[in-house]
C-alpha positions in Angstrom: 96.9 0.7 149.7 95.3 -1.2 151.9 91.8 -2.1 150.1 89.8 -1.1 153.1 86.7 1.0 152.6 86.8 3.9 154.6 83.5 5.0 157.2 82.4 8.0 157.2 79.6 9.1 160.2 76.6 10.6 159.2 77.4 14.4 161.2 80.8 14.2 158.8 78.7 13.6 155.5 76.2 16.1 156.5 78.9 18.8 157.3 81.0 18.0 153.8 77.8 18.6 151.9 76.6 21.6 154.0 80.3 23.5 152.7 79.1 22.0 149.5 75.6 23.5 149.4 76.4 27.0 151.4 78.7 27.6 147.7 82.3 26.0 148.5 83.9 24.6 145.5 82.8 20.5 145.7 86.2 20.0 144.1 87.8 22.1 147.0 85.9 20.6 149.6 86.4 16.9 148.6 90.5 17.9 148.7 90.3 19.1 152.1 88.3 16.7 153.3 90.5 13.8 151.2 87.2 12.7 149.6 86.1 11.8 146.1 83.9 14.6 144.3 81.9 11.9 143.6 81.4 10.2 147.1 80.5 14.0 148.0 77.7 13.9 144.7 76.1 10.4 146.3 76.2 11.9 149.9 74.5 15.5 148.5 71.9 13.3 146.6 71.3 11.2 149.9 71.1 14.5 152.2 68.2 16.6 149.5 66.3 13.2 149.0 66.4 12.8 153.4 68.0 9.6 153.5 71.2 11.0 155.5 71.4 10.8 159.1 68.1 9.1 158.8 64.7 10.9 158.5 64.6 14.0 156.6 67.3 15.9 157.6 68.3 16.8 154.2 64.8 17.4 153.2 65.0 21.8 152.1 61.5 23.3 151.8 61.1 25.9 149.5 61.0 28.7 152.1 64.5 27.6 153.1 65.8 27.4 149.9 64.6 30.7 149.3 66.7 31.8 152.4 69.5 30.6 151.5 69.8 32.1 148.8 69.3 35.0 149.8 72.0 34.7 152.6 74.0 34.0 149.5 73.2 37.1 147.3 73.6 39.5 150.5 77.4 37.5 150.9 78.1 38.3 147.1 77.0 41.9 148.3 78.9 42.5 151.5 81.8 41.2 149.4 81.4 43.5 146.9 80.8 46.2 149.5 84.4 44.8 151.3 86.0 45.3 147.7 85.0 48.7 147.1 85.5 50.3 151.1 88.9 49.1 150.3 89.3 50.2 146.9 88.3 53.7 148.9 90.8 53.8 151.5 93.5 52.8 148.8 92.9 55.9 147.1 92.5 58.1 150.2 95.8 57.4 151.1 97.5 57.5 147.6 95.7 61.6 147.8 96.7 61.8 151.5 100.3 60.8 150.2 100.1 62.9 147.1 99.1 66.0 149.4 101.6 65.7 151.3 104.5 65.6 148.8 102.9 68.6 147.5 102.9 70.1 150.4 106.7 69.5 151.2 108.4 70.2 148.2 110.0 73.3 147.4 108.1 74.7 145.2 105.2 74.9 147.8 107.7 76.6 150.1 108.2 78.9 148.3 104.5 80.0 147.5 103.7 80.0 151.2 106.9 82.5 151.9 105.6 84.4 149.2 102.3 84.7 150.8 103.5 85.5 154.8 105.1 87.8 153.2 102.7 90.1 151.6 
């Protein structure tokens, strides 16, 4: 190594912690981003206390907090809602599937030449 500290711009430290906050994995994130968990800690505690990017650009009112998390209950919903419309069409093709087998096989032939036949 070469002993050099690395620089990071303030728009990059803002971003990381933005994955951080919207509920990324802080572990995940600082892979990705090849960053300590605990550089990403200092730069969240610098971004809520307004100190990153200068100003307070970190600074989250209540009302926005409040927001986001309710963008993030109504994302754990339309996940859940994802899950289960697929759950759904898994089973409407396993009947589809089913219906036709029953449909082809020959004891089902053989009912429906009994019946044009009567």
């Amino acid at each position: 190594m070469s002993g050099q500290r690395r620089r990071f711009s303030d728009e990059f430290k803002v971003q990381v912690v933005q994955e951080v906050l919207q509920g990324a994995s802080q572990a995940a994130v600082a892979r990705r981003h090849n960053v300590s968990a605990n550089t990403i800690l200092l730069w969240q505690k610098a971004y809520k206390s307004g100190r990153l990017g200068g100003g307070a650009t970190g600074a989250v009112s209540p009302e926005v907090r409040a927001l986001e998390l309710q963008v993030a209950e109504l994302q754990r919903l339309v996940g859940k809602k994802e899950e289960q419309i697929e759950f759904l069409k898994k089973t409407s093709r396993y009947l589809e599937q089913q219906n036709a087998e029953r449909q082809s096989s020959p004891s089902a032939e053989r009912s429906r030449r009994k019946k044009d036949v009567r």
